[in-house]
N, C-alpha and C positions, 0 to 999 in steps of 0.2 A: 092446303094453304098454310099447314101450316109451319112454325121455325124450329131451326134446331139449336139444341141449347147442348154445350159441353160438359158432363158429369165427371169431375177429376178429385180422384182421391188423392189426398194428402197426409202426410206426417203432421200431426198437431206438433211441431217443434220451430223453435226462433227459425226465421229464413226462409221456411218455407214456401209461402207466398211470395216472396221477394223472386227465388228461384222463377218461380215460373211464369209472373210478370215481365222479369227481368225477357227469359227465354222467348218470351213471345214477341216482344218490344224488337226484339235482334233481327226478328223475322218478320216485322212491319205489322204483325197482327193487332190490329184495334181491338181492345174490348170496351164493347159498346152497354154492354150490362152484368152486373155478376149480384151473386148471391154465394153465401157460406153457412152452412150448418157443421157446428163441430161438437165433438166428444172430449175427453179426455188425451183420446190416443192418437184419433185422424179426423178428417174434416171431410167433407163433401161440399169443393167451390163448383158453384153454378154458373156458367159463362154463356153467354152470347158474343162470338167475336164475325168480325166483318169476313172470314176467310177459316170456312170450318175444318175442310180437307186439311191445309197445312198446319193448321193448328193440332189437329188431331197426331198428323205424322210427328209432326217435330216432338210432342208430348211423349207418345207411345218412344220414339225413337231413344229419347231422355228419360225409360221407367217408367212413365206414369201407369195408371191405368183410369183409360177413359171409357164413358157409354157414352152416346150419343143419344137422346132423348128428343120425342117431337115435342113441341110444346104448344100453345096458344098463344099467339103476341096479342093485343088489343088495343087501338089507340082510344083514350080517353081525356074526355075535355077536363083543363085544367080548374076545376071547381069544386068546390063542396058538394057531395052526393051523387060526385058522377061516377065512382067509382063504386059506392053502394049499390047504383041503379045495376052496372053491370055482374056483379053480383050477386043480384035478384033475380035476373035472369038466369043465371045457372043454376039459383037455388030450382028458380020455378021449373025449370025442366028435370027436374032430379037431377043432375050432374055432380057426383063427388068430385069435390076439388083436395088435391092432394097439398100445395102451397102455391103462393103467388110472389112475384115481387114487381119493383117497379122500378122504372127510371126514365128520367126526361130528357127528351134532345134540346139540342144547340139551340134550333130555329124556332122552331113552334110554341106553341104554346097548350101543349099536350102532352099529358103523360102517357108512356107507352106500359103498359101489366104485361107481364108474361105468365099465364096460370097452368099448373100442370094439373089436367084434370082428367076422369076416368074414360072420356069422352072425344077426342076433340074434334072430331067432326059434327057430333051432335054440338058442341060449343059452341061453337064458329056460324054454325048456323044458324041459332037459336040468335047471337050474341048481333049478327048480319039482319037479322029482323027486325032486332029489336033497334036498329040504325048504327049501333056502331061498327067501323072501322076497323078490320083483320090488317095485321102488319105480316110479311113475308120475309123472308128472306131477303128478297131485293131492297126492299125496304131498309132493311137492317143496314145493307152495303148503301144505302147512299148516306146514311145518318155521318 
C-alpha cells in the first residue's frame, strides 16, 4: 500500500530546480508533494508527482539520476497533536523513521505525512490500527 516518492539529485546551482519543474510542467506532470535536502554541491528533491513512470523517463532521459523510493503516505486530521499521535505509534512499535514531511490537499481538511521509515509495512499496519488512514497511489492521482 504503499507510495512512490521520486529521489532526484541535483546540481546545488541557480536554475536548477527551475529546470526540472519547468520539464515536468511540459509534460502535464503535477507534483503533488516535494521535499529538498541540500549540501553545498547537490541536493536530493523529494517528489511525489501524479504520474511516476513518465516522470521518471522524461528525467532519466534529461541526465538526471533518479531512485525510486517506497514510502508511507498517512492522512492526518488537521489539528494539534494529530500528528504526534501518529508518531507515537511508530515510536511505540519500534520503527525507525528516517524523515518525514508533509503537505495539504485542495479539498479536505487533512494533512497528508509522507514518512520514510525502516518498516513500512510494519508502519502502515501499526499506523491502520491505531485508526488512521494509508494514502496510495491512487490517492495521490486524484488529489
Amino acid at each position: 500500500m504503499s507510495i512512490k516518492q521520486l529521489n532526484i539529485f541535483v546540481e546545488n546551482k541557480q536554475g536548477a530546480l527551475v529546470t526540472i519543474t519547468d520539464t515536468l510542467a511540459k509534460h502535464d506532470i503535477n507534483i503533488r508533494a516535494l521535499s529538498i535536502a541540500d549540501t553545498e554541491e547537490f541536493g536530493i528533491l523529494r517528489l511525489i508527482v501524479n504520474d511516476n513512470d513518465t516522470a521518471c523517463k522524461i528525467l532519466t532521459d534529461e541526465g538526471y539520476l533518479i531512485k525510486v523510493t517506497d514510502v508511507v503516505g498517512v492522512k492526518i486530521g488537521d489539528q494539534p497533536g494529530k500528528l504526534s499521535k501518529a508518531l507515537e505509534v511508530i515510536d511505540k512499535a519500534d520503527i525507525n523513521m528516517e524523515y518525514l514531511y508533509a503537505f495539504m490537499a485542495r479539498t479536505e481538511k487533512h494533512a497528508y505525512v509522507v514518512l520514510r521509515v525502516a518498516d513500512n509495512g510494519l508502519a502502515e499496519y501499526v499506523l491502520e490500527a491505531a485508526g488512521f488512514h494509508m494514502i496510495t497511489d491512487a490517492d495521490i492521482n486524484k488529489l
